[in-house]
N, C-alpha and C positions, 0 to 999 in steps of 0.2 A: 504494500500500500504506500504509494507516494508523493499524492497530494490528497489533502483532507481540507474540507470547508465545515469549519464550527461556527452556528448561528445563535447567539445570544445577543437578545435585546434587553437592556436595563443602565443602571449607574453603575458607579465603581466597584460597591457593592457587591453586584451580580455579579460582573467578570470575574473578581477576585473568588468568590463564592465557586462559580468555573473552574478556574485553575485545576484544581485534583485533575480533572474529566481531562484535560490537553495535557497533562503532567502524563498522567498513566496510558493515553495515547501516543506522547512519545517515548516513552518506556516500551510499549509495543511494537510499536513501527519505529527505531532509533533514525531512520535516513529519511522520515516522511518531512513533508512539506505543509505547515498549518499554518492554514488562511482563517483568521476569525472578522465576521461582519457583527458590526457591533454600533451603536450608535456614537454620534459626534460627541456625547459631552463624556465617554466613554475612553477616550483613544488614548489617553495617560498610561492607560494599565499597560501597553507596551512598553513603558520605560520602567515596570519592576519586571518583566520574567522574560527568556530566552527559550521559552516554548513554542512563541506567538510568535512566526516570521513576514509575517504580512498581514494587513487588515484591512479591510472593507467598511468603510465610512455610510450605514444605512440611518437617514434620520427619519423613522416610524411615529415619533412626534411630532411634528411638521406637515404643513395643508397638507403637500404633495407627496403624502406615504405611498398611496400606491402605485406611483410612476417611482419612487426609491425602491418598494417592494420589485418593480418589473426590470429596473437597472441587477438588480440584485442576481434578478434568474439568468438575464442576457449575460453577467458576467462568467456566473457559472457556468453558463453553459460555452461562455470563451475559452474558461481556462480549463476544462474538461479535469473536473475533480474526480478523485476514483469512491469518497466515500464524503457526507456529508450526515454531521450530528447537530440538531435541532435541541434545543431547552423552552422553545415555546409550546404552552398545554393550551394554545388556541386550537378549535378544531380546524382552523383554514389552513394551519403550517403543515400535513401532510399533503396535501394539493398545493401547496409553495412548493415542496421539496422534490414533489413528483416532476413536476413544470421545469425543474432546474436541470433535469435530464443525466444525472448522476445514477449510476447502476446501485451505488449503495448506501439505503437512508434508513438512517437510525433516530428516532424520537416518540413520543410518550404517545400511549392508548387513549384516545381522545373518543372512540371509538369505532362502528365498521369499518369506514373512511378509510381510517386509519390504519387498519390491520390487512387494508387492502392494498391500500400504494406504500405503505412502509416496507422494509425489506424484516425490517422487527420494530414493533412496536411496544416500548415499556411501562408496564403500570406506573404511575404519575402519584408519590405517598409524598405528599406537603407537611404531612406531622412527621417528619424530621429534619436534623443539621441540613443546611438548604445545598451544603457542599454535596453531603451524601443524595440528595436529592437528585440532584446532578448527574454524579457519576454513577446513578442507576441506568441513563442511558446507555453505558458501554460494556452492559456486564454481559451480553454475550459475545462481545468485540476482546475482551483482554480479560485474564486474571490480574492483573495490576489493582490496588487497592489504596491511591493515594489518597489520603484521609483528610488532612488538615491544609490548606493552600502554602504554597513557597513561594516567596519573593527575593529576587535576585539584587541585593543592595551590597552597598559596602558600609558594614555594620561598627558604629562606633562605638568607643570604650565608655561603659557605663558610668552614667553622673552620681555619682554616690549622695544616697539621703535627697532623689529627687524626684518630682511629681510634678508629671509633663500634664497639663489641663488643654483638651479640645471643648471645646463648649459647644460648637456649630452644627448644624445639621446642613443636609443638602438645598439648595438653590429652588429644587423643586417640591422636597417637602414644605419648605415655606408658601411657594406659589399655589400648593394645592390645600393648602390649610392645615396641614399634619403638624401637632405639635408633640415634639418628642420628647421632649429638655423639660428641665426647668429654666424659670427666668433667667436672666442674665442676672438679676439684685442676690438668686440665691448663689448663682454661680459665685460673684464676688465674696457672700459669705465665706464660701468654701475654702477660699482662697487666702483671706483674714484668717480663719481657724488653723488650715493647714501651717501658714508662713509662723503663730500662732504654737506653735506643737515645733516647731526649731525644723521643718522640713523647706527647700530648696524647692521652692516653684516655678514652674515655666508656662505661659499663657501662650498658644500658638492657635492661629485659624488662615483659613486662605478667603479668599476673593468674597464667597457667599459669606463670609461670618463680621463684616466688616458693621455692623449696625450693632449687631451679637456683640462684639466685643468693646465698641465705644461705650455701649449701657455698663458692661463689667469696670469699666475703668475709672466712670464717672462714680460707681459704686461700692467700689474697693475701698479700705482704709490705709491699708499699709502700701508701703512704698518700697517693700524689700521682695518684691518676686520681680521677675525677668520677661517683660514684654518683650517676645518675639513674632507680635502678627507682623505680617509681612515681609519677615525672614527667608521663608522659604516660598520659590516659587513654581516650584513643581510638585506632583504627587512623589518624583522622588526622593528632592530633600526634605520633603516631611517623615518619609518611612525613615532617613537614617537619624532623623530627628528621633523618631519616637523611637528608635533603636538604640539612643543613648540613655530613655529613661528607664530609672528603676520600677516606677511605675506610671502606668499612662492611668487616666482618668478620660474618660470622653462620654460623649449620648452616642445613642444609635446611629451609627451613622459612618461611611465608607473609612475614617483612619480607624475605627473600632476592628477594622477586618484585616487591615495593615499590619496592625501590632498583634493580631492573633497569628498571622503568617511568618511574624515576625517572632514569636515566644517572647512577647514580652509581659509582663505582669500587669493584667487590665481590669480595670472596673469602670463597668459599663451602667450608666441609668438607665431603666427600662420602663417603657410607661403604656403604652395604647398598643405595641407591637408584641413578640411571643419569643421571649431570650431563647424559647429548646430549639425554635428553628433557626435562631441568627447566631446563633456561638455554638460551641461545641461544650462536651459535659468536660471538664478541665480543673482543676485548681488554679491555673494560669489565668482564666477567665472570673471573674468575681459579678455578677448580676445585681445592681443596687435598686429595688424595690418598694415601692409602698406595701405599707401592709392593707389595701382598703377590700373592701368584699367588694365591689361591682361586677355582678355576674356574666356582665359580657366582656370582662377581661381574659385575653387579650382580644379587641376585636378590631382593628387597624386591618383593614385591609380584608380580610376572614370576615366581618359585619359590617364595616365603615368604611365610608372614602375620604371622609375628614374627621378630624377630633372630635369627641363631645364636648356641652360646655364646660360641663362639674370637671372634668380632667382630675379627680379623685387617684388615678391614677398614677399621678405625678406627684401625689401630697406628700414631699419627700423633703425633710428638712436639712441645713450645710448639716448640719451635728449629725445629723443619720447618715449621712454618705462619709463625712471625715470617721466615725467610730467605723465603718466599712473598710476602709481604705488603711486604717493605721493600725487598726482591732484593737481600739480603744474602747472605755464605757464614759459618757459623761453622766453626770449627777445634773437631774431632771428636777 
């Protein structure tokens, strides 16, 4: 097998979440050729890993998806791919895949459809790690079982006694109403308490977090942690950023998936979304939590396509995240 087209649509998130599935394909195929189409705001992820030798620029958010859906098939069917794996559980991507003219198509039972122009079509189990999710596509393609994602950085020497803080979430979760965090006023608590507790803070965000992190600043008391927004201006001087800390602190949200690839030690808030699908079961991973009953937790996406308003689920104060983070008790 020596050309392969891998089709994922999503943020950085997603790719990253990928990763295993093009890791254990090229563990399979060592000399194959992997083209991943993936969308524009997407294309970073080629600058952590050397699995991914070529991409494909498809933007399925924009008026004109379906003239990028149809660029997409003319392409394939230019560069005559010999196998081509799908991550989309729409029922119309087995009739994409068919149309791309590729002899070998691998992605998820959508149904008949499906089991008809697939070459194998694989049960689609959402209640797990979104990685393994993934790489249930290839499991009659390889014995290979990469688990966890890898990122190809060059890994700095660890800041001793330091707690790298992302605050930000994506561009689009903001645009589409998803509130994943807490405020920025609690963020600054956090950051009081921690600098507070004799620990070395670092405040870092890229481009979307710029509104996010003026509120934290205006909000902060202390003046001894280390602003670094706009230090780094790629997704990959953030990975060897957050490769230096001892522990990363961030929300849901794509450098959460960095530093899991990374092993580095994370605590992640979790609010409206479902931690067992987005991390893996780990001690390296640390889940920071409301304790609220609302019965349709987690419903983010699974029930809703934007937040509610109680956001009960985020009722999460700095003192409950800094006793998380440091396995501290305060006196209440």
């Amino acid at each position: 097998m020596k050309k392969i087209l891998a089709i994922n649509f999503g943020g950085i998130g997603d790719e990253i979440f990928f990763l295993p599935t093009l890791i254990s394909l090229k563990k399979e195929f060592p000399a194959s050729h992997i083209t991943l189409a993936l969308e524009p705001r997407s294309k970073g992820i080629q600058t952590l890993t050397d699995v991914i030798d070529d991409v494909i620029l498809i933007d399925v958010k924009g008026k004109n998806k379906y003239i990028e859906l149809f660029k997409l098939i003319l392409k394939a069917r230019h560069d005559k791919f010999d196998m081509v794996v799908s991550s989309g559980g729409n029922k119309l991507i087995s009739i994409l895949l068919f149309m791309t003219g590729i002899k070998k198509r691998y992605g998820y039972d959508t149904g008949a459809l499906s089991r008809l122009l697939l070459s194998c079509a694989m049960p689609l189990n959402k209640k797990q790690y979104a990685c393994a999710m993934y790489h249930d596509l290839i499991r009659e393609i390889t014995d290979y079982n990469t688990i966890l994602p890898e990122i190809n950085v060059e890994k700095r020497e660890t800041i001793s006694n330091s707690v790298l803080i992302h605050p930000g979430v994506s561009k689009l979760s903001i645009q589409k109403k998803c509130i994943k965090t807490i405020p920025p006023q609690s963020w600054a608590k956090v950051i009081d308490l921690l600098v507070a507790e004799g620990k070395r803070v670092m405040l870092v965000g890229g481009p979307d977090d710029k509104e996010c992190i003026e509120l934290i600043l205006e909000n902060v008391r202390t003046k001894n942690f280390e602003n670094l927004y706009g230090t780094t201006k790629n997704l990959k001087d953030l990975a060897e950023l957050i490769s230096s800390a001892e522990k990363f602190l961030c929300s849901d949200s794509a450098p959460l998936h960095i530093a899991v690839a990374l092993g580095v030690q994370t605590y992640v808030i979790f609010g409206p979304t479902d931690d067992k699908t987005l991390v893996p079961q780990s001690e390296k991973v640390v889940p920071i939590k409301a304790s609220d009953s609302c019965p349709l937790k987690p419903c983010l996406w699974a029930r809703r396509q934007i937040t509610c308003e109680n956001l009960d689920c985020l009722n999460i104060t700095a003192k409950q995240i800094v006793e998380k983070v440091l396995s501290i008790r305060y006196e209440y």
